[in-house]
Each structure stands twice: as structure tokens, then as C-alpha cells.
C-alpha positions in Angstrom: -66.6 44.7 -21.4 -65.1 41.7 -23.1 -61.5 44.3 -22.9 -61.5 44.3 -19.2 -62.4 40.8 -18.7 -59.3 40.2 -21.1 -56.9 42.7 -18.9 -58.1 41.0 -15.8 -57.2 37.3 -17.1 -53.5 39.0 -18.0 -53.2 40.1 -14.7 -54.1 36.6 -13.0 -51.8 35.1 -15.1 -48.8 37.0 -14.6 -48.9 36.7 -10.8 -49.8 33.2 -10.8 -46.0 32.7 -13.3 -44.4 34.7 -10.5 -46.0 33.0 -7.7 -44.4 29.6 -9.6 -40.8 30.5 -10.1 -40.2 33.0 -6.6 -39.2 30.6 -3.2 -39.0 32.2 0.3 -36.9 31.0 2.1 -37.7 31.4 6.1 -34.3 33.2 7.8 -31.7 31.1 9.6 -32.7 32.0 13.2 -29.8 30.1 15.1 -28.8 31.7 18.3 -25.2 31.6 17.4 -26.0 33.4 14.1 -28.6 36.3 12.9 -28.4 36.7 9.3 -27.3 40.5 8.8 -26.9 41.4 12.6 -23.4 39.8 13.2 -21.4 42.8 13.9 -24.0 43.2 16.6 -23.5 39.3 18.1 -19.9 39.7 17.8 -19.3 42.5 20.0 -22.2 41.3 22.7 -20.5 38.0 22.9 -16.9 39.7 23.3 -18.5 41.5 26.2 -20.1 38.7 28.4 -17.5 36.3 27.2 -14.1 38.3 28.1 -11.3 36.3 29.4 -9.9 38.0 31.9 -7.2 36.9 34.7 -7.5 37.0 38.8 -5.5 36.7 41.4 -6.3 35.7 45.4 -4.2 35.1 48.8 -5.3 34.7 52.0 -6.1 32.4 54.8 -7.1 32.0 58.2 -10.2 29.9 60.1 -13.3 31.5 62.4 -12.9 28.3 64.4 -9.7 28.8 65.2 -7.7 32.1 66.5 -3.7 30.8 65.8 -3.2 34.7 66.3 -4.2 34.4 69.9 -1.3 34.6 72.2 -1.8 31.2 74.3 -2.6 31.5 77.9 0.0 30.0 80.3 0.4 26.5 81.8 -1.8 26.2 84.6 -0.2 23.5 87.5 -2.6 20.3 88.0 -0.9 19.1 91.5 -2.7 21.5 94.1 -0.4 23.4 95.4 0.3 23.4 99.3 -0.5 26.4 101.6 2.5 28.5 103.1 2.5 29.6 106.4 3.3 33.4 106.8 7.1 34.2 107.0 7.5 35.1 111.1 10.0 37.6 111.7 13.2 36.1 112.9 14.5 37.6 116.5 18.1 36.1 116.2 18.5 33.3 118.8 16.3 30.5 119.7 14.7 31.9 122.6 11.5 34.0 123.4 10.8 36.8 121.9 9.9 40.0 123.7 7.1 41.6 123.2 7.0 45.0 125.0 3.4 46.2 126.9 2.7 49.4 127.7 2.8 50.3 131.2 1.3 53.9 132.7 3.2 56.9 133.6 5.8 56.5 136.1 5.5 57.0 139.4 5.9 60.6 140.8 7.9 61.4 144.4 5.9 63.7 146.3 7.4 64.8 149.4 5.0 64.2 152.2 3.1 61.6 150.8 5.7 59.0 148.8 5.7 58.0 145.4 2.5 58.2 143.6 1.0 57.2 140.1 -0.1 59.9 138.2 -3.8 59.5 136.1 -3.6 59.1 132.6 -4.4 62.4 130.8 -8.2 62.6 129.8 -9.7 64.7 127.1 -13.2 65.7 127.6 -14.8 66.1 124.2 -18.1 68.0 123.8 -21.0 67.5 121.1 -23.2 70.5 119.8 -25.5 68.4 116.9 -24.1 69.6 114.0 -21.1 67.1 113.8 -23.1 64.9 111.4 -24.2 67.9 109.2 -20.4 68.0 108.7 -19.4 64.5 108.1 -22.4 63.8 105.6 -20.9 66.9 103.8 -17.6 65.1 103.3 -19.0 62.1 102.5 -20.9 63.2 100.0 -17.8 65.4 98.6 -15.6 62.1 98.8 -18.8 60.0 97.0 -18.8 62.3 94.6 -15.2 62.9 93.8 -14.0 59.4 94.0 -16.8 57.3 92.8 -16.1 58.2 88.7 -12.6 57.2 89.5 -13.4 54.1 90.8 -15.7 53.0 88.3 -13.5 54.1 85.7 -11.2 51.8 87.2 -12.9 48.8 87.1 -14.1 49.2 83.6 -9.8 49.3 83.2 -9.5 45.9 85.5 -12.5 44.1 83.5 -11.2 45.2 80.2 -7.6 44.1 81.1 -8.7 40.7 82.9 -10.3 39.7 79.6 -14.2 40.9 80.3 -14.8 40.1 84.1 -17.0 43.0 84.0 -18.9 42.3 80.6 -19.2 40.2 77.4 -15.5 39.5 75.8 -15.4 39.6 72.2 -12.2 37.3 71.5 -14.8 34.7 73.6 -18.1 34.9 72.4 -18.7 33.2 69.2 -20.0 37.0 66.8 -18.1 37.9 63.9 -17.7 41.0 61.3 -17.6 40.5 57.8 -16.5 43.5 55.7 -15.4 44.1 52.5 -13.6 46.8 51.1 -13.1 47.1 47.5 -11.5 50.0 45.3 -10.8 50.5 42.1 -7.8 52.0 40.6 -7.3 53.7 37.2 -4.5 51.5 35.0 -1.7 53.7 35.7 -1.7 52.3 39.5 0.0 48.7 37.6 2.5 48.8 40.6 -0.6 47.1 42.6 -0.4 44.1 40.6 3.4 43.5 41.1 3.1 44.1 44.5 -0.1 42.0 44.9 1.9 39.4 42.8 4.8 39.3 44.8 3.3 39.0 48.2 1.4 35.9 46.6 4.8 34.5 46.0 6.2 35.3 48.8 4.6 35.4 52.1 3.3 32.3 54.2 -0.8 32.6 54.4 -1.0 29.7 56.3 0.6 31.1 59.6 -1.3 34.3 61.6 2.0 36.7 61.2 1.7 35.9 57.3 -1.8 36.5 56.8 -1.4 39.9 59.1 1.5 41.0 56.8 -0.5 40.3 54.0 -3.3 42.2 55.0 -1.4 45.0 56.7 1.0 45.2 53.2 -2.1 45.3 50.7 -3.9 48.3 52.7 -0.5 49.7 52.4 -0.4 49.3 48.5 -3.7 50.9 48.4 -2.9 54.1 50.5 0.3 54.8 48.5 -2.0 55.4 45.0 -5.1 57.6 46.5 -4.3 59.8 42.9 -6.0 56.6 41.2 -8.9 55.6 43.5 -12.0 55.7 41.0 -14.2 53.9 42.2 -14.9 52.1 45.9 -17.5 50.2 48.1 -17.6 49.1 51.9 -19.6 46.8 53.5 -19.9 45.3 57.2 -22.1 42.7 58.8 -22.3 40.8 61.6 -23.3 37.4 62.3 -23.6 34.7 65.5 -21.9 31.6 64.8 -19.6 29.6 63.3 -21.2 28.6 60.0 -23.0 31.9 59.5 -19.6 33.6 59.1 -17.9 30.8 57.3 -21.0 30.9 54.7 -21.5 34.7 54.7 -17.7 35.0 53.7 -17.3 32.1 51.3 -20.8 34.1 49.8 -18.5 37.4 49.2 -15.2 35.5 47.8 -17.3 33.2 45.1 -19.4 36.3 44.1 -15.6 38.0 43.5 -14.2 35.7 41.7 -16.5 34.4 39.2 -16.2 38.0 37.9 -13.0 36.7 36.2 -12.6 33.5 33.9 -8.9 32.4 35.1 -7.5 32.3 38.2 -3.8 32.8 37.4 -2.6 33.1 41.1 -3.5 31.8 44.5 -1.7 31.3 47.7 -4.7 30.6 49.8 -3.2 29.0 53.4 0.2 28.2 52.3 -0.7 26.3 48.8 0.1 28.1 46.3 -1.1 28.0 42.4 -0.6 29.1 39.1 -2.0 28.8 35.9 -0.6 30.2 32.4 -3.1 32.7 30.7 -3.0 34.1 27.1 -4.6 37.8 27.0 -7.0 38.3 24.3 -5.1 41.1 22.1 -8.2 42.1 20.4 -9.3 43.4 24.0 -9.5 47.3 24.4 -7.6 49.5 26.0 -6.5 48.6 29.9 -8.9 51.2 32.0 -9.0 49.6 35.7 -7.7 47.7 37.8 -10.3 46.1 40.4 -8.8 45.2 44.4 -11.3 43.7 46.7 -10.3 42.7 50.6 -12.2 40.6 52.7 -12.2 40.4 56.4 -13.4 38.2 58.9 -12.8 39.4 62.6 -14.0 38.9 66.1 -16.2 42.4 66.4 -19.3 41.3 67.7 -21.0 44.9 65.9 -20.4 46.3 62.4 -16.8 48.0 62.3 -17.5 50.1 58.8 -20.3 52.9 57.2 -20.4 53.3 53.6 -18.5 55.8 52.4 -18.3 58.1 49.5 -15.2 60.1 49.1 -11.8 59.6 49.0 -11.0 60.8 52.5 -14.1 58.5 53.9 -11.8 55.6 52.0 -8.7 56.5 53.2 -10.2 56.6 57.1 -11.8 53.1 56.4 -8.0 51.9 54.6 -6.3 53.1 57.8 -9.1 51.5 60.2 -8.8 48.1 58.4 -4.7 48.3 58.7 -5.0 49.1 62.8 -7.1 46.4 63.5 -5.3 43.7 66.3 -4.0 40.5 65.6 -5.7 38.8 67.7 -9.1 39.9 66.4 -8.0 38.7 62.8 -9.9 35.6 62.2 -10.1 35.2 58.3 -8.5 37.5 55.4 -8.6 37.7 51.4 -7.0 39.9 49.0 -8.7 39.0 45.2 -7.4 41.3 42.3 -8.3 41.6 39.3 -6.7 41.6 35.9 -3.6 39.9 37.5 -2.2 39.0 34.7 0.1 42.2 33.5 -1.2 41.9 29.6 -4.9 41.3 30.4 -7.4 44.6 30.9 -10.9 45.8 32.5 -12.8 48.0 30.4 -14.7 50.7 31.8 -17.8 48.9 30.4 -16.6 46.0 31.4 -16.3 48.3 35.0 -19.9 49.1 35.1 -21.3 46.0 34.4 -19.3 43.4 36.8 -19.2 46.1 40.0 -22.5 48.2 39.3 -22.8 48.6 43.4 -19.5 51.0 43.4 -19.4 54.4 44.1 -17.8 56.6 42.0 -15.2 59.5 44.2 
């Protein structure tokens, strides 16, 4: 007994000197650094922290419609009424005007000249001349009424809506976007993109319909390198709805990049220098979003989901008239020739694409 009471004081003993000369010492649980997880923060903060470049031109106003082809100068001074041109009978004096007289008199021989009676025609009814004539009418109704409705639908469309609602006059606009992606390969894009930046005038309507009408092209000459794609269209009434909705679409565009290196956005032009991060992976994508504002007064795009449904929506965007054109955007991104996209980096910033 007196043994195990002396192997029980050992043991309190030795844990009490351990107890003494051990200090824990609580982890360093900083946000910016985890104790023996740092390759893990590195490579999460390289990820939601990637400088990347973008690019943006465009222009244009809902409020306005410089496109337009103005309407002519209408006179204020009434103008005075003019008499029908009378025909001119050479010679001041009276004019002529033949009557029609009756036949001419006939000689008979034993009783003088006499006037003949005019020719009568005696015409007889038997009932069924109205069968026949609402036959033809209806045959006529029939026949010409499509043609003349058809027609006028012509005349209202041409005299700007006499027969219904115009849309270059009501105050409805389309908002689409079209955005595609494009494997790295396709780097003529940004050159191209680049150079119409540099070059073109946004702040006129022929500039910012060549700029539209030359980016679809860029896009149709690389369908090999589509990858990815979305398209969108909504409409709204009013001024500020569309100006809001379509501000909504370029913000959420570009804060997807850190820098933008190149804008030409109504005639001003900018440009910022921008260092590529050479620790960055491999370039994988190349990410070209267009943004349209136009007078359609319904949605003028479906979603697609294959490269031919792209191509039809490409081509669609390209034919659409001048003077429907009210606002246009081109934002692309990495503009920057050095810089990259990832193809997590793909995934995470565009989710909503569709893959072709």
C-alpha cells in the first residue's frame, strides 16, 4: 500500500515539472497569414486578386438619334394658292367651245328636209342582272382587297407609321448583349480591337456604326476559336430605364478587369500603361463583350447555344440600320498583348456562358 501511494506521488510530480516548464502558445490567426497553410493563401489570393488589362470604345446617347437623317426645312410664310393653269387658245379672243347638235337634216322628196330621231336602244331586264353583278363584285372584293391592304401597310410603313406605332418615335428601347469568347490563338482580335480604338471617331454616328459593324466583323472571321458565348435582349420604356439598364451591363463588364488600359468612349480617348504579372499562367481566352442600345420596341435576340445560332445572332447584330443605332460598346478583355485569362479565371468571372 505505502508502494503505490509512493508511485502515485512520482507521477504527480513529474507532470506538475512539465506542466511548469511547457508554454502554449495560441496560433497567429491573422487574415493575411495562416501559420502552415500559406501555399494555400498564396494561390487564393493570386486568383481573386489578378491584374488583368481591358479595353472599351463606343458611344452614342438614347436621347438623341445623330444617325437620323434630318427631315427637311419646312416654309413658315403660308404659301399662296395657284389657280389652275387654263389652256391657252392663241389670241386674245373667245374661245370656242363646240356643242353637239343632232343628226343632219335629211331631203326627202315630197315632203322637204327633215330631222331624223336620234337612234334609241330599247334595253330589256329579266331579274337575274344583279345575281351577275354581285358575282363580280364579290370576285373584284376578293381579288383586290389583299392588294390593297397590302398596300397601305407599304404607304404607312414608308410615311413613317401613319398606319401604326413608329419605332424611331416612340420612346422603347432594346438592350442586348452579345459576348463570346475566343481561345488565345484568335490575338488578331485584340490588334484589331486596338486599332479601331485608336483610330475611328466614336463621337460621330458613322464612327460608332463602323465600329460596331468592324468588331462583328472581327468576330465572324475566327468562328474556329469561338469557346464560349452568351446573348441577352431586353426591352424597356423610357429614357432613364435604358440609360440605367445599359450603364448596369457596362459596369458589371468592366469591373471584371483591374486596368483599363484603353478607351475611346465618344471621341476621348485614354490610355494607361500596365505591367503584366509574369508569374500569371498560361494565356487561355480572350473575352469580347458588345453592347447595344437600339430603338426596337420588342426583344431582337434568343439565347443561343451553338456556333451557327452565334454566327445568325453576329450577322443580325451587323444588319441592323443606322438609324435604329442609339448606343454601342465594344469591352475586351486582356487588352493588353502580354496580360492573360485563365480558364479558371474563365469560369469564375463569366459563369453564365455557354460552352459550343
Amino acid at each position: 500500500m505505502a508502494f503505490s501511494s509512493f508511485w502515485r506521488f512520482c507521477a504527480i510530480a513529474v507532470s506538475t515539472l512539465a506542466t511548469s516548464t511547457l508554454s502554449l502558445q495560441e496560433p497567429n490567426m491573422s487574415p493575411l497569414s495562416f501559420e502552415g497553410f500559406e501555399g494555400v493563401q498564396l494561390r487564393v489570393g493570386s486568383a481573386a486578386w489578378a491584374q488583368r488589362s481591358g479595353g472599351r470604345a463606343g458611344g452614342g446617347s438614347f436621347r438623341s438619334s445623330p444617325s437620323r437623317p434630318s427631315s427637311p426645312s419646312r416654309s413658315t410664310t403660308p404659301s399662296r394658292p395657284t389657280s389652275p393653269s387654263r389652256p391657252s387658245y392663241g389670241g386674245g379672243g373667245p374661245v370656242v367651245v363646240p356643242v353637239p347638235v343632232g343628226p343632219p337634216p335629211v331631203y326627202y322628196p315630197n315632203g322637204g328636209y327633215r330631222t331624223a330621231p336620234y337612234p334609241t336602244t330599247t334595253v330589256t331586264h329579266d331579274g337575274s342582272g344583279w345575281i351577275v353583278g354581285l358575282v363580280i363584285l364579290l370576285l373584284l372584293g376578293s381579288v383586290g382587297m389583299p392588294i390593297v391592304l397590302a398596300f397601305m401597310r407599304a404607304l404607312g410603313r414608308g410615311a413613317g407609321g401613319a398606319t401604326g406605332s413608329n419605332e424611331l418615335d416612340n420612346d422603347s428601347f432594346t438592350i442586348s448583349k452579345v459576348q463570346v469568347a475566343l481561345l488565345a490563338q484568335a490575338r488578331h482580335i485584340q490588334t484589331e480591337l486596338n486599332q479601331l480604338a485608336d483610330v475611328l471617331d466614336t463621337g460621330t454616328a458613322q464612327g460608332l456604326t463602323q465600329l460596331m459593324q468592324e468588331s462583328i466583323l472581327s468576330l465572324l472571321r475566327s468562328p474556329e476559336n469561338w469557346s464560349h458565348a452568351l446573348v441577352s435582349s431586353e426591352t424597356v420604356k423610357g429614357f432613364d430605364k435604358a440609360d440605367t439598364l445599359f450603364s448596369k451591363l457596362s459596369v458589371a463588364e468592366r469591373s471584371k478587369y483591374t486596368v483599363e488600359t484603353l478607351t475611346n468612349v465618344g471621341g476621348r480617348k485614354l490610355s494607361k500603361a500596365f505591367n503584366p504579372n509574369a508569374e500569371q499562367g498560361p494565356a487561355s481566352y480572350i473575352v469580347v463583350t458588345l453592347l447595344v442600345g437600339t430603338a426596337h420596341d420588342r426583344p431582337i435576340f434568343e439565347p443561343i447555344h451553338s456556333v451557327q445560332e452565334l454566327q445568325q445572332a453576329l450577322q443580325k447584330l451587323a444588319s441592323i440600320p443606322s438609324e435604329y443605332l442609339k448606343v454601342f460598346e465594344v469591352i475586351w478583355t486582356p487588352q493588353n498583348a502580354g496580360d492573360t485569362l485563365t480558364y479558371d479565371e474563365l469560369l469564375a468571372q463569366y459563369p453564365d456562358m455557354v460552352q459550343l
